[in-house]
C-alpha positions in Angstrom: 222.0 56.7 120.4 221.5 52.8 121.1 223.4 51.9 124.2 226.5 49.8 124.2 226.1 46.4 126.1 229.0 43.6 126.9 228.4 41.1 128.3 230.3 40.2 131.7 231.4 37.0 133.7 232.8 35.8 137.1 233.2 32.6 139.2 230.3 31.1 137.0 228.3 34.1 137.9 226.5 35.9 134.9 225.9 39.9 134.9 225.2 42.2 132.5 227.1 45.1 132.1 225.3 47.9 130.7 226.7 51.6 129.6 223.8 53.8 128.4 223.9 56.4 126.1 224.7 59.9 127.6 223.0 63.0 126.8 226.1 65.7 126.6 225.2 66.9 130.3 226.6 63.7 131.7 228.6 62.3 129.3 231.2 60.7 130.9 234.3 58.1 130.0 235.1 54.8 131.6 237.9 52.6 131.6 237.3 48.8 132.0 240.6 47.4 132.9 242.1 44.1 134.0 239.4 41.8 131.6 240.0 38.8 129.6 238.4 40.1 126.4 236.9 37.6 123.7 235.7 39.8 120.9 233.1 36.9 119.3 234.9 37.2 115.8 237.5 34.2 116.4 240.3 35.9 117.6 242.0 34.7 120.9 241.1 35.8 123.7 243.0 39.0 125.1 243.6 39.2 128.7 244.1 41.9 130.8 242.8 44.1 128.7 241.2 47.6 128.9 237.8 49.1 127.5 237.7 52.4 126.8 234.2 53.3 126.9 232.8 57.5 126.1 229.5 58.7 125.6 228.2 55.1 125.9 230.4 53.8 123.1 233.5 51.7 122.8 235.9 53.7 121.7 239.2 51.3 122.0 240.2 47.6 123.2 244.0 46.4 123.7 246.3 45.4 125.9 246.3 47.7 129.4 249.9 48.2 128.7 249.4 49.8 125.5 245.8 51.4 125.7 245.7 55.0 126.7 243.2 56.0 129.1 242.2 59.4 129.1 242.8 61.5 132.1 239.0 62.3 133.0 238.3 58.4 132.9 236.5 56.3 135.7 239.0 53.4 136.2 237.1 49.9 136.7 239.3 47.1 137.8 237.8 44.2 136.1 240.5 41.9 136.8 239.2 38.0 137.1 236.0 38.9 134.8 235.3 37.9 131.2 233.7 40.2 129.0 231.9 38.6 125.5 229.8 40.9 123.0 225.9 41.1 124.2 224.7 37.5 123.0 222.0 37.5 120.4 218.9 35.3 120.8 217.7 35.1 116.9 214.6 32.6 118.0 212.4 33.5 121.1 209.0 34.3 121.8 208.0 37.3 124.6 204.6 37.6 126.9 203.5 34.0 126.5 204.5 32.8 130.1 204.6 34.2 133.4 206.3 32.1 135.8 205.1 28.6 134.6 201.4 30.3 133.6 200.9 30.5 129.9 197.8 32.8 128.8 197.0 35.2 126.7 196.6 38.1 128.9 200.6 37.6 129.3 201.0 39.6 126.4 201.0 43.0 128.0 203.9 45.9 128.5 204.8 44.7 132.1 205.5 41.5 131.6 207.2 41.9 128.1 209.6 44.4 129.7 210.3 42.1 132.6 211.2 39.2 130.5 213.7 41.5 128.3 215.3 43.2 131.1 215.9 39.4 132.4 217.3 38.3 129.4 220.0 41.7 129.5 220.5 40.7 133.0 221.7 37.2 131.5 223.7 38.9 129.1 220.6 38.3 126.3 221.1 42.1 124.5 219.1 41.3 121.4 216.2 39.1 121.2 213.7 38.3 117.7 210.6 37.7 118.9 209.6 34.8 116.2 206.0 35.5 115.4 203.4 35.1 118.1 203.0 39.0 118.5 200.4 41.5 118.7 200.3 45.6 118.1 202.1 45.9 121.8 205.2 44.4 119.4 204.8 47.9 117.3 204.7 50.0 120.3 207.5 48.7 122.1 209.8 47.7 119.5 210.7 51.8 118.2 211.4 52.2 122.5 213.7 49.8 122.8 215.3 50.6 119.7 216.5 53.8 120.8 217.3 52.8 124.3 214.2 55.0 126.0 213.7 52.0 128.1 215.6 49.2 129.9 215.4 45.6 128.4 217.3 43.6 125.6 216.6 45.1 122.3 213.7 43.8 120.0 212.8 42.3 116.5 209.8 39.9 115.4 208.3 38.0 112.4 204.6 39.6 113.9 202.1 36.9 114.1 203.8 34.1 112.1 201.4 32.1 109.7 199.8 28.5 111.1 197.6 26.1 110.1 193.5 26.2 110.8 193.0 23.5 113.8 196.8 22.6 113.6 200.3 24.6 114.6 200.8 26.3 116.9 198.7 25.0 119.0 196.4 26.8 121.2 196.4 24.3 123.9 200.2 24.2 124.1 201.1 27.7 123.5 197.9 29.5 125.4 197.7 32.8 123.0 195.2 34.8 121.7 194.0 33.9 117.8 194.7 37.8 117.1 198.6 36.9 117.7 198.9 34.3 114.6 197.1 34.5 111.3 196.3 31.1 110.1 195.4 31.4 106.3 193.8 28.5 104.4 194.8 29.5 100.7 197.2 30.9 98.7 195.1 34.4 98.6 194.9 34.8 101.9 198.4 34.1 103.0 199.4 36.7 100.4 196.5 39.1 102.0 198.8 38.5 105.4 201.7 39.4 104.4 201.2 41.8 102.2 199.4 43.1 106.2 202.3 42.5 107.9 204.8 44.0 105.3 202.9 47.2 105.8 203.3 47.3 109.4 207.3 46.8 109.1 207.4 43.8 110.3 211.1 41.8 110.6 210.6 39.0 108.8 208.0 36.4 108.9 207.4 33.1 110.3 205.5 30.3 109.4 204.8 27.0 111.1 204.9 23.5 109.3 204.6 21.1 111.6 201.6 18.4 111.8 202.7 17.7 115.5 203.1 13.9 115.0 200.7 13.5 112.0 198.1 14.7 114.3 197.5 17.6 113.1 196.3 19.7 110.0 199.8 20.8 108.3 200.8 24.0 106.4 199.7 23.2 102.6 202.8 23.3 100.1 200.8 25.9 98.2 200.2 28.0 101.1 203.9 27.9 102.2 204.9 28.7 98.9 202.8 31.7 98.2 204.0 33.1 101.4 207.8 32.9 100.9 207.2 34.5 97.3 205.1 37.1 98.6 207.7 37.6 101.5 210.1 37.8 99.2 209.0 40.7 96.7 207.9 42.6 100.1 212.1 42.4 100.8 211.3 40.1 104.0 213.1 36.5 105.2 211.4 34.0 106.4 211.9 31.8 109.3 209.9 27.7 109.6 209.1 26.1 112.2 210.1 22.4 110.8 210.4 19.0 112.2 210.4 16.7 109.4 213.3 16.5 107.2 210.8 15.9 103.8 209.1 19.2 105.2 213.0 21.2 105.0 213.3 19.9 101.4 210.4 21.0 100.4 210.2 24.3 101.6 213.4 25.0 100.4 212.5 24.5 96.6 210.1 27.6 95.5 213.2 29.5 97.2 216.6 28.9 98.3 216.1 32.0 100.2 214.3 30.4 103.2 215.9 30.7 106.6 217.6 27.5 108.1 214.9 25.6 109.6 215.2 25.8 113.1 214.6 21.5 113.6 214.9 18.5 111.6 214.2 15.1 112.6 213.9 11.8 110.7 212.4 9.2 112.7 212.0 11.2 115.7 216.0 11.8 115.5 218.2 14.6 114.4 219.7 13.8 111.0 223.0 16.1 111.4 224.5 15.2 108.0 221.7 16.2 106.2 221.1 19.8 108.1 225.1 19.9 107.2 224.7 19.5 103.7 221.4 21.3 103.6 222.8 24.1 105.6 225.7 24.7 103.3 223.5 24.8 99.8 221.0 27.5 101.9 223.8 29.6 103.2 225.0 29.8 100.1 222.1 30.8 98.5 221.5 33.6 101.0 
């Protein structure tokens, strides 16, 4: 059973508040009472409310007036404290940098595991790890799944696809070459993911970016022969963008694509056109 995380505030202090799953030995029941509640779907916020909490699931949240408690429960006064849903972090990137050191050798089980049980302490429950991964992604991912160890749950888009010489770039994100695939034609690209399908990856990532113009950039039919081979493996696909011309593009072989995560024009954020852009890709989702 996954475990059931909130996420928990006071004073401007951030904690994570974490109820495991219980094996029927010590299953138990809590009672969370005295919280302003904001349940992350647009409702108002409820205050003093209680959270009924058994077997490591939320079972019922109301008014404390009105929510039964059951006899057996622990009472927690919570009473000053916010609780949220765990936040989701849909773009991140794990085992790249340890303290302010980026290198490859980051990628490895400690360090991952430190950085996700940082990001649950922050209230971070769930965390897609957007390409730059290795077979330590495979090996950890099933773990943290089914709650076997602590940390903020896990997804990725495995490697991600780049550009020979060009994004991302080795000397500003120190990795190993194993950890993104960078194909130069329209075969090869398929070859990857039709690789990365079969090891159940999330989705996939690619990068088109030429970093200024001084770069090598991701070639239109490159790009295009991943998303359409994406596609008929049942995966999403995630771009790195920064050029508004690169968005359009990328968008027309499939209105499938995932927002781009940047857009600039003339090194500044055109928010009308992500608007407009947004809305025709959402809807084509």
């Amino acid at each position: 059973m996954l475990s059931t995380r909130i996420f928990c505030s006071l004073s401007g202090l951030a904690v994570a508040l974490v109820v495991g799953a219980s094996s029927a030995a010590d299953a138990q029941t809590t009672a969370l009472r005295g919280a302003r509640v904001i349940d992350g779907r647009g409702a108002a916020p409820l205050d003093n409310a209680t959270i009924v909490i058994r077997d490591g699931r939320i079972v019922s949240i109301g008014p404390s007036a009105g929510t039964p408690v059951p006899s057996d429960a622990e009472v927690v006064n919570y009473t000053g404290k916010t609780i949220i849903p765990g936040l989701i972090s849909d773009h991140s990137h794990v085992g790249i940098f340890v303290g302010l050191k980026g290198a490859p050798e980051n990628y490895n089980r400690d360090a991952i595991l430190r950085q996700l049980k940082q990001l649950e302490a922050y209230g971070v429950t769930t965390v897609m790890a957007l390409g730059l991964n290795g077979p330590l992604f495979y090996e950890l991912r099933p773990e943290l799944h089914a709650g076997r160890i602590p940390g903020a749950d896990l997804f990725g888009a495995d490697q991600g696809l780049g550009v020979p010489g060009g994004q991302p770039s080795a000397t500003a994100v120190p990795i190993g070459e194993s950890r993104v695939s960078r194909p130069d034609t329209a075969e090869t690209a398929r070859a990857s993911i039709r690789e990365m399908a079969a090891r159940k990856t999330d989705m996939v990532k690619i990068w088109l970016d030429s970093a200024g113009g001084l770069m090598p950039k991701l070639k239109p039919e490159v790009y295009s022969a991943v998303i359409d081979e994406a596609h008929k493996n049942g995966l999403r696909v995630a771009a790195h963008i920064y050029d508004l011309d690169d968005a359009k593009e990328v968008i027309e072989p499939s209105p499938c694509m995932e927002y781009p995560q940047t857009m600039r024009v003339n090194g500044r954020r055109n928010r009308s056109s992500i608007q407009a852009q947004r809305s025709r890709w959402l809807a084509s989702l």
